[in-house]
Backbone atoms as SQL, in Angstrom:
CREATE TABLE atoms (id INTEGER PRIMARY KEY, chain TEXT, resi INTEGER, resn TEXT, atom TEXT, x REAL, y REAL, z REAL);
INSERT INTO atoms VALUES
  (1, 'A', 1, 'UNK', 'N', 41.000, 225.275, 191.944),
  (2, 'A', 1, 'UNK', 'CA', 40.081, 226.171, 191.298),
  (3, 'A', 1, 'UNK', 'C', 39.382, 227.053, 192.326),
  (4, 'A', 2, 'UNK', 'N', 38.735, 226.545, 193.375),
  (5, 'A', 2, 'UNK', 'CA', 38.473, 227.202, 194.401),
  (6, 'A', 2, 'UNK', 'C', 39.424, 228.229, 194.793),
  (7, 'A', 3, 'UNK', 'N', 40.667, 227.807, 194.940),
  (8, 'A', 3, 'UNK', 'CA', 41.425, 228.684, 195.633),
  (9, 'A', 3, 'UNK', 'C', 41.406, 230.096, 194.805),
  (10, 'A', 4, 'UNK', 'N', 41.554, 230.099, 193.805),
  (11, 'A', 4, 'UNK', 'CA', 41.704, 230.832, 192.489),
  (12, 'A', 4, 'UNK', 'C', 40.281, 232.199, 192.079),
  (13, 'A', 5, 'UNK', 'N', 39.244, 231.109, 192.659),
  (14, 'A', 5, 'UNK', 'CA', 38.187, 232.045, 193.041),
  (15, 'A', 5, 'UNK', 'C', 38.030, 233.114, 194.103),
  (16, 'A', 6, 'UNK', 'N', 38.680, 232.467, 195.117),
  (17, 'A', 6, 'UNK', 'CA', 38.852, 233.342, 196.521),
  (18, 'A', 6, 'UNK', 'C', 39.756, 234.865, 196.651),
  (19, 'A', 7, 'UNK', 'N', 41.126, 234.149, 195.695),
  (20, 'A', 7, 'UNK', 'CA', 42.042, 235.051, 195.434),
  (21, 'A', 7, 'UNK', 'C', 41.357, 236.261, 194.680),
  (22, 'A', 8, 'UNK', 'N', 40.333, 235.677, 193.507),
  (23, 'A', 8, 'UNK', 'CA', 39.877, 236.830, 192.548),
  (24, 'A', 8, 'UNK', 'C', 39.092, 237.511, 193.181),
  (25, 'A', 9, 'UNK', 'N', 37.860, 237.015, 193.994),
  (26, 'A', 9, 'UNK', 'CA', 36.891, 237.998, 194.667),
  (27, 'A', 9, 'UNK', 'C', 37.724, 238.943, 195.814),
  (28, 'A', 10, 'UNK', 'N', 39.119, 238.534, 196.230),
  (29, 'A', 10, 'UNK', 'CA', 39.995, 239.096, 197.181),
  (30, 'A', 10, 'UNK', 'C', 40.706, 240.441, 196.428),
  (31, 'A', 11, 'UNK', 'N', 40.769, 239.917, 195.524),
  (32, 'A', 11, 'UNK', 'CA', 41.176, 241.370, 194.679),
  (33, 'A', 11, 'UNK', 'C', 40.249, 242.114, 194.387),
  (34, 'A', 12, 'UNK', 'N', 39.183, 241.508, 194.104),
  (35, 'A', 12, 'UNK', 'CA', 38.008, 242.292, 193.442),
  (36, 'A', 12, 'UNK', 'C', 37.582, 243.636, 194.704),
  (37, 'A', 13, 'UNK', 'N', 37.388, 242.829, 195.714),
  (38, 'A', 13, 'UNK', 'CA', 37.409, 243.918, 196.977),
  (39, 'A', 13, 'UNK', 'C', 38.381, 244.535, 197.096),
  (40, 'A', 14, 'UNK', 'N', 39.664, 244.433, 197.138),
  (41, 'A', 14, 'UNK', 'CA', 40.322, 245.561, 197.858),
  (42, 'A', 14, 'UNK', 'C', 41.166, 246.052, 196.799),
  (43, 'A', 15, 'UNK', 'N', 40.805, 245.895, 195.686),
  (44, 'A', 15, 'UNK', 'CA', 41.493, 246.913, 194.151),
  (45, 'A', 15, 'UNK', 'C', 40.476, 248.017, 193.899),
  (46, 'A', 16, 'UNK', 'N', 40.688, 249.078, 194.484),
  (47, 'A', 16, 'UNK', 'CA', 40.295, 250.156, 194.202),
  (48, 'A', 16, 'UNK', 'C', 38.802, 250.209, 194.531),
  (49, 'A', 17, 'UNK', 'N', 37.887, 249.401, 195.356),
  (50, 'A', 17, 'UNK', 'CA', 36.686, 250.017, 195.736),
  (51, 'A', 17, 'UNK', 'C', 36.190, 251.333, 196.113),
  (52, 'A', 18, 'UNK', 'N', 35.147, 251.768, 195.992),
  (53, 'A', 18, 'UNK', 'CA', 35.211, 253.405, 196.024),
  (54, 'A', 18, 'UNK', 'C', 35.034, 253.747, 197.654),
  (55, 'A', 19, 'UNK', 'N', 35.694, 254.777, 198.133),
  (56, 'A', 19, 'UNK', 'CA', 35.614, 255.358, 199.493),
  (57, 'A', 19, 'UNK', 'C', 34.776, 256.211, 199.579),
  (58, 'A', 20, 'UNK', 'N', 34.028, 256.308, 200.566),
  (59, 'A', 20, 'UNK', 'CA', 33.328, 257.465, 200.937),
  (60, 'A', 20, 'UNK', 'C', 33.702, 258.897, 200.899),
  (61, 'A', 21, 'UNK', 'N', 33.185, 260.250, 200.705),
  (62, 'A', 21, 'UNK', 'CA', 33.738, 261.340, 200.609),
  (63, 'A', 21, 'UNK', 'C', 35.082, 261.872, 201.914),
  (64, 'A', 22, 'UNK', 'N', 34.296, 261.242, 203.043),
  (65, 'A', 22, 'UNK', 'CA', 34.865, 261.734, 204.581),
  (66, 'A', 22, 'UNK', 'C', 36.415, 260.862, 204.576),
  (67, 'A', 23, 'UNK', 'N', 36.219, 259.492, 203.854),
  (68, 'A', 23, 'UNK', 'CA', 37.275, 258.555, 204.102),
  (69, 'A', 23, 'UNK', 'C', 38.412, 259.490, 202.754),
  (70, 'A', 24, 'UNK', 'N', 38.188, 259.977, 201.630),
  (71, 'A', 24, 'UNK', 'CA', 38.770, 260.189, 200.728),
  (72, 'A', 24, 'UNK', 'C', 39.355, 261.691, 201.054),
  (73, 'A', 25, 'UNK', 'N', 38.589, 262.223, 201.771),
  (74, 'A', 25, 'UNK', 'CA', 38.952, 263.655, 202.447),
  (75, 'A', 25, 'UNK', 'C', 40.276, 263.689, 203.335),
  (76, 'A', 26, 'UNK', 'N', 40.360, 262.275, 204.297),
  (77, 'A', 26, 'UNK', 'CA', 41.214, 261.753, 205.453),
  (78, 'A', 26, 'UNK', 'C', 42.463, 261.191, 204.568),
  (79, 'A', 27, 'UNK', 'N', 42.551, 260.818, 203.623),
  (80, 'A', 27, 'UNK', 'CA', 43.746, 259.818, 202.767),
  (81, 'A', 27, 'UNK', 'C', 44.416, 260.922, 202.215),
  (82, 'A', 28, 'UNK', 'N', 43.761, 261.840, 201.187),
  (83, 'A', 28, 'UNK', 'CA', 44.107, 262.664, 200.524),
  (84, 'A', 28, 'UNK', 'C', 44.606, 264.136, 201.190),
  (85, 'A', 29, 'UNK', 'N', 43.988, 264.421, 202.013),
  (86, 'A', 29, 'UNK', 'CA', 44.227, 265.703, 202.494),
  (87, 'A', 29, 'UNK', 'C', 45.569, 265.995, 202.987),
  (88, 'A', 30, 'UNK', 'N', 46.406, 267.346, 202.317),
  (89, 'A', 30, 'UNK', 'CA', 47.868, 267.339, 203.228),
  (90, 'A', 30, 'UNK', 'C', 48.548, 266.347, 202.711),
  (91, 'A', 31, 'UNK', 'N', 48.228, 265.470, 201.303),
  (92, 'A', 31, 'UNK', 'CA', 49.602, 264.560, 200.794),
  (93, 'A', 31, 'UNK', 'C', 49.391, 264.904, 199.199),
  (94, 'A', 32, 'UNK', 'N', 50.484, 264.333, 198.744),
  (95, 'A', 32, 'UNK', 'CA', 51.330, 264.590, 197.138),
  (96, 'A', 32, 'UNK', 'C', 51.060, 263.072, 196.823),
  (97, 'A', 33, 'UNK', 'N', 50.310, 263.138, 195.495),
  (98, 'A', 33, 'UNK', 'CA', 50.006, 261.989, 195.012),
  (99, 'A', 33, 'UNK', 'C', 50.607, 261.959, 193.433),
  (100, 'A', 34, 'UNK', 'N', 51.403, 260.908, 193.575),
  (101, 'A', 34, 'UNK', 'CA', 52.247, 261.057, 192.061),
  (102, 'A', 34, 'UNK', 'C', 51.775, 259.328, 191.276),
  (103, 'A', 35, 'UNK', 'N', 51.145, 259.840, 189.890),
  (104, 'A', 35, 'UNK', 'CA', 51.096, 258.366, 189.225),
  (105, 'A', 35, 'UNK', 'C', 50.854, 258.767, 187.928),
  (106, 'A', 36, 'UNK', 'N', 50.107, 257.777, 187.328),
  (107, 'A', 36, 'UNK', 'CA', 49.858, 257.658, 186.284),
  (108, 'A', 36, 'UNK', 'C', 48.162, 257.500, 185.441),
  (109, 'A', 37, 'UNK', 'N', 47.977, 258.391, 184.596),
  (110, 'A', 37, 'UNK', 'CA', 46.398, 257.931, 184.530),
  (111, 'A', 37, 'UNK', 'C', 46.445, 257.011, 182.818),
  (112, 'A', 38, 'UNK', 'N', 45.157, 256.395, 182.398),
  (113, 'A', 38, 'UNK', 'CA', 44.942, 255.512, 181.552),
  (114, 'A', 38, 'UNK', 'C', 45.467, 256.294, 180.384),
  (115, 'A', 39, 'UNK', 'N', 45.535, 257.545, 180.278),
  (116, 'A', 39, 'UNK', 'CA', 45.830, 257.910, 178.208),
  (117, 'A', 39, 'UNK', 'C', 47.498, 257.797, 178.868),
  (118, 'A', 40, 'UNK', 'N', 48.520, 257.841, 179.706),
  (119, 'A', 40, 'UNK', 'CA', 49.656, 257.596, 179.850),
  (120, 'A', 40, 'UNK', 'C', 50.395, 258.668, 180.428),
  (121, 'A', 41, 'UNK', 'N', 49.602, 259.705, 180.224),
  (122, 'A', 41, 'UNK', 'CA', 49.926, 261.323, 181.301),
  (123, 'A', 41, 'UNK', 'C', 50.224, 260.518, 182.482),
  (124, 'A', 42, 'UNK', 'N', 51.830, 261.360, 183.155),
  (125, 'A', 42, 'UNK', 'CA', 51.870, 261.294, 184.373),
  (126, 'A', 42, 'UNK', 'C', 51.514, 262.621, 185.259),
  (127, 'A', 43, 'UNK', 'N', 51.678, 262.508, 186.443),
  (128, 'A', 43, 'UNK', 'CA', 51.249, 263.556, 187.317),
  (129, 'A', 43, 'UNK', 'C', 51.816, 263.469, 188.605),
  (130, 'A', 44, 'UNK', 'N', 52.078, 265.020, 189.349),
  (131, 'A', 44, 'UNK', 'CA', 52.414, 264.768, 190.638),
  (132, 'A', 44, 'UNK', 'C', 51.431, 265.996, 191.519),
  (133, 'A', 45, 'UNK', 'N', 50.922, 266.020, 191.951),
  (134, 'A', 45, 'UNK', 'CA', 49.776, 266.734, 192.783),
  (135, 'A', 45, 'UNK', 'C', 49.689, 266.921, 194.223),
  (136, 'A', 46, 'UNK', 'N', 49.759, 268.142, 194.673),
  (137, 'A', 46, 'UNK', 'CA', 49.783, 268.271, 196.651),
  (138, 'A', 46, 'UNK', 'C', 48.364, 269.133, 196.522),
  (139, 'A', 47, 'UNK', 'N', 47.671, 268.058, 197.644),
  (140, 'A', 47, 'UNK', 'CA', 46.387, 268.307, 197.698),
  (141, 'A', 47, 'UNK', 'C', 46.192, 268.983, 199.268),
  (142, 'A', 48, 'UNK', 'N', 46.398, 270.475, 199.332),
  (143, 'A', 48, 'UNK', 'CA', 46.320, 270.899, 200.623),
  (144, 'A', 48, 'UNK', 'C', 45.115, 270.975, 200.896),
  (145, 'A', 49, 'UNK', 'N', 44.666, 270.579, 202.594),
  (146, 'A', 49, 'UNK', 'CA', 44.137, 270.699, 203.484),
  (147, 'A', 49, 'UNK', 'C', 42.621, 272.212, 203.170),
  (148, 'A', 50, 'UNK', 'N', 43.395, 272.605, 202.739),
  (149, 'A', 50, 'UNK', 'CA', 42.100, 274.373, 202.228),
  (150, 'A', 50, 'UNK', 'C', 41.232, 273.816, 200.958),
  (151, 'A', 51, 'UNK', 'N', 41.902, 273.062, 200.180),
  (152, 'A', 51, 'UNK', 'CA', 41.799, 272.906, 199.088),
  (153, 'A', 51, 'UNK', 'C', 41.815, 273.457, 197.806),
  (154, 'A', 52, 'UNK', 'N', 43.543, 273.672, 198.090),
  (155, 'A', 52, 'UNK', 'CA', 44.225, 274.242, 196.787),
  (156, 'A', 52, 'UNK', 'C', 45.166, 273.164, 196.437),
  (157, 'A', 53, 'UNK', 'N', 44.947, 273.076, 195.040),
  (158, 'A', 53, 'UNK', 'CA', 46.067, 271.927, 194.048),
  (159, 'A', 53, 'UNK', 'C', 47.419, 272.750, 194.535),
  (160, 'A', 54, 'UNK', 'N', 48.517, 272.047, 194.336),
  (161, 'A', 54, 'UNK', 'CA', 49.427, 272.524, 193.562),
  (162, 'A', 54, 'UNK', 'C', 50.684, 271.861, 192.980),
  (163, 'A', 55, 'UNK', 'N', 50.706, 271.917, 191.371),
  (164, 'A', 55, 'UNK', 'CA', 51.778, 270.791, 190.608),
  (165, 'A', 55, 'UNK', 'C', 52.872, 271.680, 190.231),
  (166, 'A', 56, 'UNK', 'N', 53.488, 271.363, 189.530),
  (167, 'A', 56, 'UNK', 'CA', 54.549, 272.114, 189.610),
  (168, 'A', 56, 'UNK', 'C', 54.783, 273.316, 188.681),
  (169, 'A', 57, 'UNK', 'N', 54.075, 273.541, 187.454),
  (170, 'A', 57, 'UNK', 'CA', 53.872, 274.951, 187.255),
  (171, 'A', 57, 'UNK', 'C', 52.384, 275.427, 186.950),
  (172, 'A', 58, 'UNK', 'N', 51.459, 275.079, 188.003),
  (173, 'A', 58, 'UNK', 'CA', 49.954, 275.047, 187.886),
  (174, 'A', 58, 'UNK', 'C', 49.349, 274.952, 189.156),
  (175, 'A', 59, 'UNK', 'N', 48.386, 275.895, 189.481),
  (176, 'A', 59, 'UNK', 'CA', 47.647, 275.346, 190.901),
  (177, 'A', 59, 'UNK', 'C', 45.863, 274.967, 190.317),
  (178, 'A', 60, 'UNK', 'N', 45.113, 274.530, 191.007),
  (179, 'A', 60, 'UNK', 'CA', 43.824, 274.682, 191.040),
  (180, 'A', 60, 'UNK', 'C', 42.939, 274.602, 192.697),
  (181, 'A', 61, 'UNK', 'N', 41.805, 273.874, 192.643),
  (182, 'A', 61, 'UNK', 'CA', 41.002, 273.263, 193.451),
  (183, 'A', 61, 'UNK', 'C', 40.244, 272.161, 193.900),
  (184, 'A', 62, 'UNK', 'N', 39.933, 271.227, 194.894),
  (185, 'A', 62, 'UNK', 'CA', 39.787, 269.943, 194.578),
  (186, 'A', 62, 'UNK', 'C', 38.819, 270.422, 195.831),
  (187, 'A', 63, 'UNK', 'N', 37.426, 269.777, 195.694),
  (188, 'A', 63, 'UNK', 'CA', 36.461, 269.481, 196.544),
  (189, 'A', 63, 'UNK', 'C', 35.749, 268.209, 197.163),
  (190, 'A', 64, 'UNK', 'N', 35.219, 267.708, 197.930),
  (191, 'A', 64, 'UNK', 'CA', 34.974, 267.021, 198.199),
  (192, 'A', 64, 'UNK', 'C', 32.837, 266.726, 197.312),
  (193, 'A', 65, 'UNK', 'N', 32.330, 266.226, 196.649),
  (194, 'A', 65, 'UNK', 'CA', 31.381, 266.255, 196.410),
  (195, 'A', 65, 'UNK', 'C', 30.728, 264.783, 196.686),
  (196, 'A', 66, 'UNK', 'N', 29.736, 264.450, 197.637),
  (197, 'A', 66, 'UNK', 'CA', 28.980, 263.151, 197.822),
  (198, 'A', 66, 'UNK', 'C', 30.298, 262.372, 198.161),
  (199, 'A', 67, 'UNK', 'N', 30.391, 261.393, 197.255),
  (200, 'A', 67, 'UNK', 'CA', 31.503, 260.392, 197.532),
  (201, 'A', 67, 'UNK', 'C', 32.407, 260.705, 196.106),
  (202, 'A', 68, 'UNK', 'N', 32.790, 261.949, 195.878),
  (203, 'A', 68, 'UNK', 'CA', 33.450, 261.969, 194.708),
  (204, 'A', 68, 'UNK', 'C', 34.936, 263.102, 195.016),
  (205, 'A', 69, 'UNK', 'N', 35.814, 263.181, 194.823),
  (206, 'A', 69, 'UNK', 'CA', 36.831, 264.249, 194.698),
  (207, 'A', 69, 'UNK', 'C', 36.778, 264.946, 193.350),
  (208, 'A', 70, 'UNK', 'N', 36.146, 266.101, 193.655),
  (209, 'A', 70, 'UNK', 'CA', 36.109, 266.875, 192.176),
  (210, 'A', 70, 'UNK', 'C', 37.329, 267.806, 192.319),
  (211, 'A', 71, 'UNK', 'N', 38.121, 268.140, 190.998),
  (212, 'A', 71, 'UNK', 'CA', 39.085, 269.182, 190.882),
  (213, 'A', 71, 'UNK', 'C', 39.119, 270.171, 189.580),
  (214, 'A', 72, 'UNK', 'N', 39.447, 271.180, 189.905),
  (215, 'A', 72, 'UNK', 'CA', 39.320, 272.362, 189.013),
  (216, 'A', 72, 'UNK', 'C', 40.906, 273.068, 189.201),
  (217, 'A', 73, 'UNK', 'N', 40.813, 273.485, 187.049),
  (218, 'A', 73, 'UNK', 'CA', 42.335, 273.693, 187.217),
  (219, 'A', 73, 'UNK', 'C', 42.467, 274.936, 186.549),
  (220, 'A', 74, 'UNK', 'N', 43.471, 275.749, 186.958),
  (221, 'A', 74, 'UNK', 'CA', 43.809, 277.312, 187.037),
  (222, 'A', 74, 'UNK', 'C', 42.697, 277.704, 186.639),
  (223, 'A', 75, 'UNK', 'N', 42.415, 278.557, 185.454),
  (224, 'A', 75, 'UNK', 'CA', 41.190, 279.597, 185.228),
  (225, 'A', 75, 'UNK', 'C', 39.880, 278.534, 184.719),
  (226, 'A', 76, 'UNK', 'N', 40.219, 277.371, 184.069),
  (227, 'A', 76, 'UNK', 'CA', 39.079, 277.107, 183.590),
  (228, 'A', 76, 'UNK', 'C', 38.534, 276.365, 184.560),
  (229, 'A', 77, 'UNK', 'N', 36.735, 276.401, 183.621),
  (230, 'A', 77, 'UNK', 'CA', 35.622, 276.197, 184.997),
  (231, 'A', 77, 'UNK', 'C', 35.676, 274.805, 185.013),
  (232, 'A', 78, 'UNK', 'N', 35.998, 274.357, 183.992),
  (233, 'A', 78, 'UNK', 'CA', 35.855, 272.927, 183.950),
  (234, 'A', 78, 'UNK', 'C', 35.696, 271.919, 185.209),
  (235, 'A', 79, 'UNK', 'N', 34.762, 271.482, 185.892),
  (236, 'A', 79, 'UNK', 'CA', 35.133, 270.461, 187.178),
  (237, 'A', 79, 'UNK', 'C', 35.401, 268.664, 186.773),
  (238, 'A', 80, 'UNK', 'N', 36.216, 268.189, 187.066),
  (239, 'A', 80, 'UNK', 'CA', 36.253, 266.853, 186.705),
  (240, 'A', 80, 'UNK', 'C', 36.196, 265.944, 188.093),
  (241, 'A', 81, 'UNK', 'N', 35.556, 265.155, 188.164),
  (242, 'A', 81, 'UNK', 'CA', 35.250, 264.650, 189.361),
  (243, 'A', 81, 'UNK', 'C', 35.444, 262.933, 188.989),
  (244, 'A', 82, 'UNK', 'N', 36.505, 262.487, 190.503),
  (245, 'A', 82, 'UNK', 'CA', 36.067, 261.176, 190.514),
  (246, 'A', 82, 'UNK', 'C', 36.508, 260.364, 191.771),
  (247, 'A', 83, 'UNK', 'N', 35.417, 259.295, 191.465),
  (248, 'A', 83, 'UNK', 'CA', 35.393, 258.128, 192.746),
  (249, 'A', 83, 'UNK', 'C', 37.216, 257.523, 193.231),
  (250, 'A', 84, 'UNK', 'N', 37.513, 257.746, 194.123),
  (251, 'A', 84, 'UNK', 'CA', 38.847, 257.191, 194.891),
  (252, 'A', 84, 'UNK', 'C', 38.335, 256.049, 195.506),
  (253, 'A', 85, 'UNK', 'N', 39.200, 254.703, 194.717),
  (254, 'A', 85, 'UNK', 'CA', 39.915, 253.545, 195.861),
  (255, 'A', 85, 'UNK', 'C', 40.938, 253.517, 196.046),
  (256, 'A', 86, 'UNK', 'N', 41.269, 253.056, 197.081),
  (257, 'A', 86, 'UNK', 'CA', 42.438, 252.760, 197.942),
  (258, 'A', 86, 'UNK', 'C', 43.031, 251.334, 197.754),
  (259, 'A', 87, 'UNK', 'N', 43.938, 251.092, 197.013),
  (260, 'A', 87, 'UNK', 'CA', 44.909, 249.875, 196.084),
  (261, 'A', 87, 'UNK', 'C', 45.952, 249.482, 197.465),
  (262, 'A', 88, 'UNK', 'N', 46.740, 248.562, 196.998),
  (263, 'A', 88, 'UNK', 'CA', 47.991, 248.059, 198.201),
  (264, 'A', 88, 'UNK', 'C', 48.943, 249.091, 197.581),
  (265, 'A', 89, 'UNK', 'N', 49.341, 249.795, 196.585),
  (266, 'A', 89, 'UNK', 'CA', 50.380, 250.657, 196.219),
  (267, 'A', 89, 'UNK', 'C', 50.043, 252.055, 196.573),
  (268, 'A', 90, 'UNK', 'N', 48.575, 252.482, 196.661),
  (269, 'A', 90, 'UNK', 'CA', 48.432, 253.932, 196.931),
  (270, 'A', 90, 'UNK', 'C', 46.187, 254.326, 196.252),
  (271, 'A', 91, 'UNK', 'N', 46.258, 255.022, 195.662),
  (272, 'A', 91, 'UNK', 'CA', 44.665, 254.849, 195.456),
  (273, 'A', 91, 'UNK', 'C', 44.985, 254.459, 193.865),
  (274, 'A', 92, 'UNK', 'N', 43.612, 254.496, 193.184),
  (275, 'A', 92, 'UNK', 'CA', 42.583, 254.538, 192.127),
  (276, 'A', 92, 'UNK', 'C', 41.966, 255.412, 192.063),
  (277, 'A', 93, 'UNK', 'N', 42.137, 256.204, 190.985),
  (278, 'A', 93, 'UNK', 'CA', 41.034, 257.360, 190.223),
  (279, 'A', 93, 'UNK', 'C', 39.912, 256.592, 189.490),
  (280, 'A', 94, 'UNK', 'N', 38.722, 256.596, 189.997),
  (281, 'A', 94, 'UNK', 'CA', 38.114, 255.795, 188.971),
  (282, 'A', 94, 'UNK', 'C', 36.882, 256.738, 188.534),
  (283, 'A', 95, 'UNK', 'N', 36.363, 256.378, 187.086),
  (284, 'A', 95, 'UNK', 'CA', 35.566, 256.808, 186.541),
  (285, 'A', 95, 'UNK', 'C', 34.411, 256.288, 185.475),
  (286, 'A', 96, 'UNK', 'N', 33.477, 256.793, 186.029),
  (287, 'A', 96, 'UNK', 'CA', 32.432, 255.133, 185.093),
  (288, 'A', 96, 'UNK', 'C', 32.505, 253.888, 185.906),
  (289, 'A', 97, 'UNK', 'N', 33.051, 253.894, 186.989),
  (290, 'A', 97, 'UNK', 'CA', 33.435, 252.230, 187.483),
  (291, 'A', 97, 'UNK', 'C', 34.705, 251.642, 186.864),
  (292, 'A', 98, 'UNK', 'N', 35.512, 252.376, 186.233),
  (293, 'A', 98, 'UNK', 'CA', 36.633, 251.638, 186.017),
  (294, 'A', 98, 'UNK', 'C', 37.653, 252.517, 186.230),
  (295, 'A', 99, 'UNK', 'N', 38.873, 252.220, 186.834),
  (296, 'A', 99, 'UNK', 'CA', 40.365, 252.364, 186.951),
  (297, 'A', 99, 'UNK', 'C', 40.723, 253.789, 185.812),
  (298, 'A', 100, 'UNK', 'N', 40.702, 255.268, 186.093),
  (299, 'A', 100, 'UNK', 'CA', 41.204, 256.218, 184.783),
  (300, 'A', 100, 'UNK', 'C', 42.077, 256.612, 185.533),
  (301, 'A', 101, 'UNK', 'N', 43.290, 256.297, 186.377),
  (302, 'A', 101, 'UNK', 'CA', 44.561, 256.226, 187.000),
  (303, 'A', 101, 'UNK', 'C', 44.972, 255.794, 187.753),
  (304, 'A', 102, 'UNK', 'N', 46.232, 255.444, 188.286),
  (305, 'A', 102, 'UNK', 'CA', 46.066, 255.372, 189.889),
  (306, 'A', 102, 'UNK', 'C', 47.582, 256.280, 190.375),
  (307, 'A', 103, 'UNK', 'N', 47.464, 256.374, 191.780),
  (308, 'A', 103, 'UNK', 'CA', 48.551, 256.678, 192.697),
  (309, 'A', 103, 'UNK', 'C', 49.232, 256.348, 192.944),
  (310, 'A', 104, 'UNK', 'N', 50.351, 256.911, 193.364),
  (311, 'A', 104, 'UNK', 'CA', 51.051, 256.549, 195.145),
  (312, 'A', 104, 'UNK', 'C', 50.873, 257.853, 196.096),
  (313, 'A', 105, 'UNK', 'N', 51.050, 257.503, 197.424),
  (314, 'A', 105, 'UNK', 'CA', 50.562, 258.703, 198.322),
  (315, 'A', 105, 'UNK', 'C', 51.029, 258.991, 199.240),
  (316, 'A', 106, 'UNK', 'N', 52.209, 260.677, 199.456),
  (317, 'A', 106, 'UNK', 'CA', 52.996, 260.381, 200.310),
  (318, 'A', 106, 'UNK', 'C', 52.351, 261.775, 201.101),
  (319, 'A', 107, 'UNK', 'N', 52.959, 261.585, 202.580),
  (320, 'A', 107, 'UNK', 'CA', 52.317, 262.666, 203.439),
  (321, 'A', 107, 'UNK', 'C', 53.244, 264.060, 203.144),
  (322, 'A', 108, 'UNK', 'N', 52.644, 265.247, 203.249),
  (323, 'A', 108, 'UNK', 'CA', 53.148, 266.516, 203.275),
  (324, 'A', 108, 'UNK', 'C', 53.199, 266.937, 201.370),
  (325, 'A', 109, 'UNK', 'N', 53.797, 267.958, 201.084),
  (326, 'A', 109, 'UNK', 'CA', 54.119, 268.394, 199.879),
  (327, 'A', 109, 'UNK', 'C', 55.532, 268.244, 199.749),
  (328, 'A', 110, 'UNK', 'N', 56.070, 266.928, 199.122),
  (329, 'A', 110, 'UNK', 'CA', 57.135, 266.377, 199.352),
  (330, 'A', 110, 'UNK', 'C', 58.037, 266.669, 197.976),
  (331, 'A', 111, 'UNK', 'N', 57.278, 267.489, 197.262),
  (332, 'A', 111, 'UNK', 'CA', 57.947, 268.179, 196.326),
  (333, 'A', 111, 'UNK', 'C', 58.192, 269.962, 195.911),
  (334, 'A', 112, 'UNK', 'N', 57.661, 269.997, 197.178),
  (335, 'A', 112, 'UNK', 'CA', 58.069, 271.460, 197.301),
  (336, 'A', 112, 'UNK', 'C', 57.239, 272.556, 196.505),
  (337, 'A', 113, 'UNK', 'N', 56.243, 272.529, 195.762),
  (338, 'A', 113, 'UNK', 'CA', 55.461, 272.908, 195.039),
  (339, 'A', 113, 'UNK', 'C', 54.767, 273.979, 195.705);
């Protein structure tokens, strides 16, 4: 039973805790992050370095705000912002404190976008 506890608080830490803005700036910047979020939309996203999106028939903008990655897409103003952890497969989009996608995260724009 003990053991079982250890394992859970072991996950509990390193499943998606939230990163700091500077740490989420360093993971993300200059890579293509392809996954899946909670309504079942998939996605594939190159998050350049200037901070311009670009998917494959759509660009926007992604900022760094406090400890949050906010992004904005083609014309509308809309900003949607959220907390990044870093998972053993790639990050966590999280929002409210809970899991609204996650990643995988590869270096460069590896889809040509």
């Amino acid at each position: 039973m003990f053991a079982l506890a250890v394992l859970g608080a072991a996950g509990v830490a390193t499943a998606g805790a939230p990163l700091s803005g500077d740490k989420i700036k360093a993971i993300l910047s200059d890579t293509t992050v392809e996954g899946t979020m909670s309504d079942g939309s998939t996605y594939s996203e190159f998050y350049q370095a200037d901070g311009t999106i670009k998917g494959k028939d759509y660009n926007g903008q992604w900022t760094i705000e406090a400890d949050a990655m906010c992004l904005v897409y083609g014309t509308d103003p809309k900003k949607t912002c959220f907390q990044v952890g870093q998972n053993a497969k790639g990050i966590d989009w999280l929002k409210d404190g809970k899991v609204d996608g996650t990643g995988t995260v590869s270096k460069g724009n590896i889809n040509k976008y």
